[in-house]
N, C-alpha and C positions, 0 to 999 in steps of 0.2 A: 593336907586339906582335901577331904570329898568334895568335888563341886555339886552331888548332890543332894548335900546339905543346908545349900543356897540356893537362893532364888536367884536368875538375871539381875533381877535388881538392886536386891545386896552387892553381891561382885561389882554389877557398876559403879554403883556406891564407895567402895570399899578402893574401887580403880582410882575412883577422883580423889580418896583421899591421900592413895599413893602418888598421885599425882600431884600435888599440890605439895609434899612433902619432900619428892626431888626437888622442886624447882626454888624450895627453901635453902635447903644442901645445897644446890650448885651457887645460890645467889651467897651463900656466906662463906663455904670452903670451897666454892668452886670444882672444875669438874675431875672427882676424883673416881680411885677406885670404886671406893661405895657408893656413887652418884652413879658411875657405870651398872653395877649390880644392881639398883632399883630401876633403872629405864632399863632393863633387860627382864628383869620380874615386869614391867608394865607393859614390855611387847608381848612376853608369855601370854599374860591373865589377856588382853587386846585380841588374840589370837584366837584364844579358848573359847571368847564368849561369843566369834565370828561361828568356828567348826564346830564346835558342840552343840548338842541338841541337851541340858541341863536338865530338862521335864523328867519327871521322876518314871512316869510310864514310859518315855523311849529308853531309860536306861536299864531296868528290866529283860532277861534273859528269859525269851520265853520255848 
């Protein structure tokens, strides 16, 4: 995935729904391997959308 094919806002979007999808998985199989691997995908993208500047003009090589 290019993050500059999104906007902030989608990714956030796109965070809450990963968000909401772990806390389904944990609540019904509890906290498993793959319950690990999405809060680990949900610190990543958390992370990105802190350090990144996603604007299409700062990504740009000039």
């Amino acid at each position: 995935m290019k993050l500059g094919k999104y906007t902030e806002e989608e990714l956030k979007v796109e965070l809450e729904k990963l968000e909401k999808t772990s806390k389904k998985i944990i609540e019904t199989s509890g906290y498993s391997k793959d319950a690990r691997k999405i809060l680990i995908l949900e610190e990543l993208i958390r992370e990105q959308l802190k350090n990144e500047n996603i604007n299409h003009a700062a990504s740009k090589i000039r």
